[in-house]
C-alpha positions as CSV (number, residue, x, y, z in Angstrom):
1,X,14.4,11.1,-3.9
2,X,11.8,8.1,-3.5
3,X,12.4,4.5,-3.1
4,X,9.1,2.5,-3.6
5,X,8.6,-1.2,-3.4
6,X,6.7,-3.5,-6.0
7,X,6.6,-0.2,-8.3
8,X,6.1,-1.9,-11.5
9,X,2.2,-2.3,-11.3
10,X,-1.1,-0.9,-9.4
11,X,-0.8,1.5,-6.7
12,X,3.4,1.5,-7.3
13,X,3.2,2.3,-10.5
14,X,0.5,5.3,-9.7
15,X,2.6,6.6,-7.3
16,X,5.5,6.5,-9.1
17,X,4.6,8.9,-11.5
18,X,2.3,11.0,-9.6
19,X,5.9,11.5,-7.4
20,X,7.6,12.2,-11.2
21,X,5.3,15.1,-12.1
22,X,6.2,16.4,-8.8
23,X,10.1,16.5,-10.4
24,X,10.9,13.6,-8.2
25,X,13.6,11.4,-8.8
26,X,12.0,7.8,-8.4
27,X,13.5,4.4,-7.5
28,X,11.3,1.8,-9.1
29,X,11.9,-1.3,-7.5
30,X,10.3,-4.9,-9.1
31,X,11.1,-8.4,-9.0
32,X,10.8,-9.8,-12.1
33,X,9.7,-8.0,-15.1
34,X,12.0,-5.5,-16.1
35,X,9.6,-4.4,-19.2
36,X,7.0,-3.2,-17.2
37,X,9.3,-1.3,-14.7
38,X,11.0,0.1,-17.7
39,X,7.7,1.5,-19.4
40,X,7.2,2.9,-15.3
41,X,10.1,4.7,-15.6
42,X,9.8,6.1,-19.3
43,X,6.2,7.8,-17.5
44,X,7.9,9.4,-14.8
45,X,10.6,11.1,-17.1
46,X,7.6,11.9,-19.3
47,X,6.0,14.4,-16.5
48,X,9.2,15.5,-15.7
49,X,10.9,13.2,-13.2
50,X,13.7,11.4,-13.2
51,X,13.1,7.1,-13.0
52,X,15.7,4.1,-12.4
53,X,14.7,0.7,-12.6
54,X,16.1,-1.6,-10.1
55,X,15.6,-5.1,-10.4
56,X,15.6,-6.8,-6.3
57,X,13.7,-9.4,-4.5
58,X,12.5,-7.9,-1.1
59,X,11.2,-11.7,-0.3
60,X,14.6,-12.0,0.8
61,X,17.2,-10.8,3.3
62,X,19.7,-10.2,0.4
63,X,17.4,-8.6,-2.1
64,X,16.6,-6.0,0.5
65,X,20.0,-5.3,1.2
66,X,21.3,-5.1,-2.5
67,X,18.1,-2.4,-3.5
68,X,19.4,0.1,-0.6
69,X,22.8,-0.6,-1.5
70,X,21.8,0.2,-5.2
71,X,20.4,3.7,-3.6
72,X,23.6,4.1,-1.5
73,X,25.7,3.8,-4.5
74,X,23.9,6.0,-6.7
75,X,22.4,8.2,-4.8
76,X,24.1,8.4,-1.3
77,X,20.9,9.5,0.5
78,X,16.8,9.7,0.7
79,X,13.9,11.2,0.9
80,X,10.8,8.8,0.7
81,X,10.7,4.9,1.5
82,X,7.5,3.6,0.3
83,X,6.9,-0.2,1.6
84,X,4.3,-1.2,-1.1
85,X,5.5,-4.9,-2.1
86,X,2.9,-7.8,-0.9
87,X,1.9,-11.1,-1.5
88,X,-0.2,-13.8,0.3
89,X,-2.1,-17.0,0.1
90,X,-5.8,-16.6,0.1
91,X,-6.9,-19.8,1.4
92,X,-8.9,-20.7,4.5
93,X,-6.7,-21.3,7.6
94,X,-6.9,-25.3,8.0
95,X,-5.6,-25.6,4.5
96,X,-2.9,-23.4,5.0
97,X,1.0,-24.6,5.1
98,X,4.4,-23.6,7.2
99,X,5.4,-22.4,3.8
100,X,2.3,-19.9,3.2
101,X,2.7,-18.5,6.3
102,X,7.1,-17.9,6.1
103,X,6.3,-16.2,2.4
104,X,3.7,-13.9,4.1
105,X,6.3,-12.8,7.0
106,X,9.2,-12.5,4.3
107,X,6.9,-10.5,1.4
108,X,4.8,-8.7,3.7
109,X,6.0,-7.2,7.1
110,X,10.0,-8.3,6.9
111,X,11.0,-6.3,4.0
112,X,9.3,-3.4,5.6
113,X,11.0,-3.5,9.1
114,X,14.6,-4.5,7.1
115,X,13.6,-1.9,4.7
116,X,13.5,1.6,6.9
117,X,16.1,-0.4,8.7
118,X,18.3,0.9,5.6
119,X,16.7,3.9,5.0
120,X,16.7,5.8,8.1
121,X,20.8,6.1,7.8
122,X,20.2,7.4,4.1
123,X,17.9,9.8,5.4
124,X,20.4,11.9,7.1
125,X,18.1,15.4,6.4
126,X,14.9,13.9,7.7
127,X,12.1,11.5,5.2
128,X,9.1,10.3,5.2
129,X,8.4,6.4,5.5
130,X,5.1,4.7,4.4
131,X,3.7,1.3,4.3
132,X,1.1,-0.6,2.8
133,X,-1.6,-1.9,4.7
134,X,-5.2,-2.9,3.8
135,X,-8.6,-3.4,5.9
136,X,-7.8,-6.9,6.6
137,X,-5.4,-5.4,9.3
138,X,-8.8,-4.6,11.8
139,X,-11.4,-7.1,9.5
140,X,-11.9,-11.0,8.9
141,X,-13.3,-12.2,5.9
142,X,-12.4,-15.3,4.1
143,X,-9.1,-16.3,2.7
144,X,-7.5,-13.6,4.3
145,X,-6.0,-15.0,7.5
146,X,-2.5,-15.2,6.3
147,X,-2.1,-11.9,5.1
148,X,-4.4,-9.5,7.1
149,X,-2.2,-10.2,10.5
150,X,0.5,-9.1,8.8
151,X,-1.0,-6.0,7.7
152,X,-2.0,-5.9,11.7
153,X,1.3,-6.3,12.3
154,X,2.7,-3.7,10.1
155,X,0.9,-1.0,11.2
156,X,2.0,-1.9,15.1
157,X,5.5,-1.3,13.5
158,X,4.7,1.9,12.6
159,X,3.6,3.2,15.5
160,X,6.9,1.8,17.0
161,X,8.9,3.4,14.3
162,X,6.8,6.8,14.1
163,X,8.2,6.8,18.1
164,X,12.1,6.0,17.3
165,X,12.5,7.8,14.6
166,X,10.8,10.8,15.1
167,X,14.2,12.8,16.8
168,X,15.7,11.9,13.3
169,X,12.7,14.1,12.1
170,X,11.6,10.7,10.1
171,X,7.5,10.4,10.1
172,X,6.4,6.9,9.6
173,X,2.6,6.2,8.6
174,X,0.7,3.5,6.5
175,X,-2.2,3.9,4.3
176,X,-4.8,1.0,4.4
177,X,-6.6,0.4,1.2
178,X,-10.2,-1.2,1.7
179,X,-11.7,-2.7,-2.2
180,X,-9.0,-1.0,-4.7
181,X,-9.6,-1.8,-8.4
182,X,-6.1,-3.8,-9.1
183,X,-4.7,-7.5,-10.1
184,X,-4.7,-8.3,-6.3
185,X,-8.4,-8.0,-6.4
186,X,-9.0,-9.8,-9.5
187,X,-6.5,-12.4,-8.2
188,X,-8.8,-12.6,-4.8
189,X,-12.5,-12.7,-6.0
190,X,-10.7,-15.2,-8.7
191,X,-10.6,-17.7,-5.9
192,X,-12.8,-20.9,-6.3
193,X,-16.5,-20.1,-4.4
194,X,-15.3,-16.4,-3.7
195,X,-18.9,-13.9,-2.8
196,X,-19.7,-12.0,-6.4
197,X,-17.4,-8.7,-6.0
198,X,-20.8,-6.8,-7.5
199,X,-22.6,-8.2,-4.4
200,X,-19.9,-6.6,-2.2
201,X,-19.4,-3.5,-3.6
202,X,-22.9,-2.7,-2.4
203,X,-21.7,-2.3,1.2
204,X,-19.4,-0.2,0.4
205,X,-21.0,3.5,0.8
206,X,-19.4,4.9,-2.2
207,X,-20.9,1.4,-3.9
208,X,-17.7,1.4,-6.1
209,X,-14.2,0.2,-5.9
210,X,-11.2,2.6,-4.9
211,X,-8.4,2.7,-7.5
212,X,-4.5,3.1,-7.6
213,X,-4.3,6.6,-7.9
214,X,-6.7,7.1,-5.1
215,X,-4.7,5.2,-2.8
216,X,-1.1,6.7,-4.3
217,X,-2.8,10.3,-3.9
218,X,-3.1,9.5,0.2
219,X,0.6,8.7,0.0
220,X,1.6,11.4,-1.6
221,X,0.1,13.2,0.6
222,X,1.8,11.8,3.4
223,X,5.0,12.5,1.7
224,X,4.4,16.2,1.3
225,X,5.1,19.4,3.8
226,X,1.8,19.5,4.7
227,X,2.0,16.1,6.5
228,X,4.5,17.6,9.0
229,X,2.9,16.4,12.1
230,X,1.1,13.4,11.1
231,X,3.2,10.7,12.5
232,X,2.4,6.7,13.7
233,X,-1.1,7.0,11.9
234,X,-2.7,4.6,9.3
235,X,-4.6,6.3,7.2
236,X,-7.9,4.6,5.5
237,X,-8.4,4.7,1.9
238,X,-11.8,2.5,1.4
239,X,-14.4,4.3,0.5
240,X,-15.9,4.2,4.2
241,X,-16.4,0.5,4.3
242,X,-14.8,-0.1,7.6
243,X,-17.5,2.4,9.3
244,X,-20.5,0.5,8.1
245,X,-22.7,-2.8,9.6
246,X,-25.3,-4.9,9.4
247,X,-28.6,-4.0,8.9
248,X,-27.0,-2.4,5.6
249,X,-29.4,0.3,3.7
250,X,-28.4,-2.1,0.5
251,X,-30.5,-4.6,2.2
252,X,-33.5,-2.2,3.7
253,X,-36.9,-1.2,1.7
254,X,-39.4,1.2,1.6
255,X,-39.7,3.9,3.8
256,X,-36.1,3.1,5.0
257,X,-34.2,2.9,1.9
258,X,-32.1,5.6,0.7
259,X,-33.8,7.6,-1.9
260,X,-32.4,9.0,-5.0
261,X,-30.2,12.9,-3.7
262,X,-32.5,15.0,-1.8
263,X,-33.6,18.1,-4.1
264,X,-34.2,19.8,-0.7
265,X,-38.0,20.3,-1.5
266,X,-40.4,19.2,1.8
């Protein structure tokens, strides 16, 4: 029995029904389209699972409380909380207003903290709690000042969390997502005067973007038996572009460049 946040599209949406061929039952949570949670849910009974749409918005104190009481009510317990709902301003931080930087706080670490908040008392046989982050959390790049402390600030809570709610035998982790192919990235490299994605995706050693089911993979993973002891961890999804620097081997030449895979011949 899953819960997942912003479920209706990307990473959500992947996870969703990579939990429903599992046989899970599935909460699909979305805000405002109620046609593309529906087709969400028609996949996960497709594979075998068992979907219900449930319309909330987590911006908000009372949209929080009404999704978990929708759980209570039909449900009576949980398995899996999945925080995966964000939003954010990308803009640079002298043009950024007191009203950009409340929505961040209220779509981006408050629903999470309220969130397991709820879910710990539904999990009453022990769960598994995971929450979005994303590179910005330990990176700066542009237009990403008003979201990227709150992934910071998320994955401080679940360290604090992992701590608390371990005697309830409750593992709390994130996952943090570096380039992932989805609307979020379009929306970003959109931006007026935004670097050429193709330019950036150079740095990034697997020189391609990650996708949803990549990142939804790591969760499940998370989710499962396996991930017994793993506990107050983010885990990085990003194709190893937070271990790379300047000089980068995109940038070298001759006899420095990387050549084309070894054949193993000297």
């Amino acid at each position: 029995m899953a819960l997942i946040t912003g479920a209706s599209r990307g990473i959500g949406r992947a996870l969703a029904h990579t939990l429903g061929r599992g046989g899970a039952t599935v909460v699909v949570n979305y805000k405002r389209n109620a046609d593309l949670a529906e087709k969400v849910v028609a996949g996960i009974e497709e594979v075998g699972g068992r979907g219900l749409a449930v319309q909330a918005d987590v911006e908000t104190v009372e949209g929080v409380h009404s999704l978990f009481a929708r759980v209570r009510d039909e449900f009576g317990r949980l398995d899996h909380f999945v925080s995966n709902a964000a939003a954010g301003a990308f803009k640079n931080i002298l043009d950024l207003k007191p009203h950009h930087l409340d929505r961040s706080y209220a779509m981006n670490l408050r629903p999470f903290v309220l969130g397991a908040q709820q879910a710990v008392p539904l999990m009453d046989a022990g769960g598994r709690i995971v929450a979005l982050s994303s590179y910005g959390s330990t990176r700066a790049f542009p237009t990403y000042a008003a979201l990227g402390p709150m992934k910071a600030a998320i994955e401080s809570w679940v360290r604090y969390m992992a701590l608390e709610f371990a005697p309830y035998s409750i593992n709390v982790n994130g996952v943090s997502g570096g380039l992932i192919d989805s609307d979020s990235l379009d929306y970003f490299y959109g931006v007026p005067g935004m670097a050429d994605r193709a330019s950036v995706f150079d740095r990034v050693p697997k020189q391609r973007p990650g996708t949803a089911q990549e990142v939804a993979d790591a969760i499940t993973f998370l989710l499962s038996p396996g991930a017994e002891y793993i506990t107050g961890q983010t885990m990085v999804v990003d194709g190893g572009l937070s271990v790379v620097a300047p000089p980068f081997f995109a940038d070298t030449s001759a006899p420095l460049s990387l050549p084309a895979h070894p054949t193993g011949e000297k």
